[in-house]
Backbone as numpy.savetxt, mean C-alpha at the origin, in Angstrom:
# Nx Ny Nz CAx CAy CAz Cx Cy Cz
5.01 -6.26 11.01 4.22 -6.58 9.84 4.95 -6.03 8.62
5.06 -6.77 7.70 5.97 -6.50 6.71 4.57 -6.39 5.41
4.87 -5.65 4.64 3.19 -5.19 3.94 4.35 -4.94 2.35
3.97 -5.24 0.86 3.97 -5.46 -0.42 3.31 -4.44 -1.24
3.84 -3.53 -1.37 2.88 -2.70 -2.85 3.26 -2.85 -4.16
2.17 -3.47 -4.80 2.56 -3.83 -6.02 1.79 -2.50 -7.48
2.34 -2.20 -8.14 1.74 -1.28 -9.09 1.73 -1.42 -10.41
1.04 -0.74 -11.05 0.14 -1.11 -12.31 0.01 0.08 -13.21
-0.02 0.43 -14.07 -0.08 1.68 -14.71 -1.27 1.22 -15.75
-2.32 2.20 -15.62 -3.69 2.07 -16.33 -3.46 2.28 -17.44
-4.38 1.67 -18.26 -4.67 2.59 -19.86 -4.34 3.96 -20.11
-5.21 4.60 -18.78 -5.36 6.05 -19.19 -4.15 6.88 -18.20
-3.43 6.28 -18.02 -1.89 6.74 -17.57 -1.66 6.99 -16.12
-2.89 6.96 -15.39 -3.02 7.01 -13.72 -2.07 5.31 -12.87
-1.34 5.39 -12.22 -0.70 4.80 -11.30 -1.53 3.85 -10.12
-1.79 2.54 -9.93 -2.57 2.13 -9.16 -1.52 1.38 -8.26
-1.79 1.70 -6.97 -0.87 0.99 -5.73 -1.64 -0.43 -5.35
-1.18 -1.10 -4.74 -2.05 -2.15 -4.17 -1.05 -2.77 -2.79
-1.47 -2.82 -1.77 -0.97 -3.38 -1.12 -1.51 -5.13 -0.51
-0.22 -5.70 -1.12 -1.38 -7.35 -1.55 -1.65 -8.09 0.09
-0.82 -7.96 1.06 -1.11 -8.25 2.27 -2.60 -7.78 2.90
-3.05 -7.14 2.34 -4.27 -6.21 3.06 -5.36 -6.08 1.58
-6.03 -7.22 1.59 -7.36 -6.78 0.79 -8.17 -5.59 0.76
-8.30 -5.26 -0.21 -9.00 -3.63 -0.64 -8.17 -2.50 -0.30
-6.93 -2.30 0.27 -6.13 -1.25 0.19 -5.35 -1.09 -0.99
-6.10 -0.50 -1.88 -5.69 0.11 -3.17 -6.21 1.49 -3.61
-4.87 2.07 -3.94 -5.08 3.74 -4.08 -4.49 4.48 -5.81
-5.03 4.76 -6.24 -4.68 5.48 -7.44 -3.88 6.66 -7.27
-2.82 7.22 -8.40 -2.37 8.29 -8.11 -2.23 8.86 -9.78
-2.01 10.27 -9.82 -1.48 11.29 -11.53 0.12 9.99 -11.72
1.07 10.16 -10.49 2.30 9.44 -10.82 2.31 8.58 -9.94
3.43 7.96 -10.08 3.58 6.83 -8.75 3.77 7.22 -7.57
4.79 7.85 -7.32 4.77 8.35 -6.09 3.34 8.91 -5.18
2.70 9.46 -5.90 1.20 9.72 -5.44 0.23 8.31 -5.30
0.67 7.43 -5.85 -0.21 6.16 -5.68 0.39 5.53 -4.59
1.88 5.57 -4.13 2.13 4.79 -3.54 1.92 5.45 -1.96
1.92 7.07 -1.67 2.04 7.51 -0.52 0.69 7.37 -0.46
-0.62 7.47 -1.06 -1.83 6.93 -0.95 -1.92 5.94 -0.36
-1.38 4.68 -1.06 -1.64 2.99 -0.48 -0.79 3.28 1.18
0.30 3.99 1.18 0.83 3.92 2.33 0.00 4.64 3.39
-0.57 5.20 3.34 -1.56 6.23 3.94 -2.80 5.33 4.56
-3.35 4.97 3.62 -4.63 4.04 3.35 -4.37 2.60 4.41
-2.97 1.57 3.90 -2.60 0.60 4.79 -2.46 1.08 6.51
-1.81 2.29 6.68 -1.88 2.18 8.06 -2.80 2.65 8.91
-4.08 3.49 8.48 -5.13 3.68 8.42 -6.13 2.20 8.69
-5.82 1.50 7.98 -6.62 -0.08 7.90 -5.89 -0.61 9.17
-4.60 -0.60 9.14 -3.71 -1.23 10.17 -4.30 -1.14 11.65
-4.33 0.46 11.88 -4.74 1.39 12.96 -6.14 0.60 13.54
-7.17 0.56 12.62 -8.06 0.31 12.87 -8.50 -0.95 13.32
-7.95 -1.70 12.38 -7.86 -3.01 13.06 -7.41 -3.37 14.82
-6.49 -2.67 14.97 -5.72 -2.90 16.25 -6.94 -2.08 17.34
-7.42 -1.05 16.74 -8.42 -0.36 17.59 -9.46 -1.50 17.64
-10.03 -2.32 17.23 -10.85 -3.75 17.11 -10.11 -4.69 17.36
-9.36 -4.94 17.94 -8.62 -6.05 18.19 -8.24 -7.04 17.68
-8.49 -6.40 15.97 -7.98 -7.95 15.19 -6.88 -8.03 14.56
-5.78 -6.86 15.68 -4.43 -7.28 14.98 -4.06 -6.99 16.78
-2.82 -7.39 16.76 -2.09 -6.96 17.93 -1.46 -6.09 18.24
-1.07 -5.05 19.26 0.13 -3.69 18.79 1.19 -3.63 18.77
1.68 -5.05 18.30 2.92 -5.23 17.80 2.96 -5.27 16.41
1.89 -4.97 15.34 1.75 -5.00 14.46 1.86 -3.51 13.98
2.15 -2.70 14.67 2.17 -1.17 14.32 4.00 -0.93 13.64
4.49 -1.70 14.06 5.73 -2.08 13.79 5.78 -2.56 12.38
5.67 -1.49 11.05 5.38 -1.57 9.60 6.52 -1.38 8.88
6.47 -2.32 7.68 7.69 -2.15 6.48 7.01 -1.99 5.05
6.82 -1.20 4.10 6.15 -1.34 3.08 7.09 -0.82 2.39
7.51 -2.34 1.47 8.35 -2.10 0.21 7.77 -2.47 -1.21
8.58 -1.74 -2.58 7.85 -1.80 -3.63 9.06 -2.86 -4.16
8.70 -4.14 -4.83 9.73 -4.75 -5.22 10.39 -4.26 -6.43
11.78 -4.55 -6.34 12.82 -3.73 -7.25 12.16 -4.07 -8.79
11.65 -5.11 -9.28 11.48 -4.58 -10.48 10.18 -3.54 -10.67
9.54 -3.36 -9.88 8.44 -2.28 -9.78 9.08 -1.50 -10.18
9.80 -1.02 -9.47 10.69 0.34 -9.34 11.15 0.66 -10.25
11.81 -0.56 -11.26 12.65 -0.16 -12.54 11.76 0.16 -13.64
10.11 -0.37 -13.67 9.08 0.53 -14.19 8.91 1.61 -14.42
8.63 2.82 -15.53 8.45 3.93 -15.66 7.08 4.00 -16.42
């Protein structure tokens, strides 16, 4: 499963992760790095669970979560 975090920087200067493969796994952070080990935290958590319910397979534990390069060049 290959998983997308896309990020956003609020008004009020807090960092929002989103991981767009997975509805409602979105995590705030002070910087990015804190938003993004959040969403990463949060996605495999959702991941986990799912597979514990059987609505993923456990070949899906097998995870890639990248931030696309112009994210990155964001400050």
């Amino acid at each position: 499963m290959k998983l997308t975090i896309e990020l956003d920087r609020e008004d009020d200067g807090r960092w929002i992760a989103e991981v767009i493969e997975l509805p409602g796994v979105m995590c705030y952070g002070g910087v990015r790095e804190e938003a993004v080990s959040n969403a990463e935290r949060l996605a495999i958590e959702v991941i986990a669970d799912r597979i514990a319910h059987n609505e993923l397979p456990s070949s899906a534990l097998s995870v890639s979560l990248t931030i696309p390069d112009e994210q990155l060049a964001r400050k």
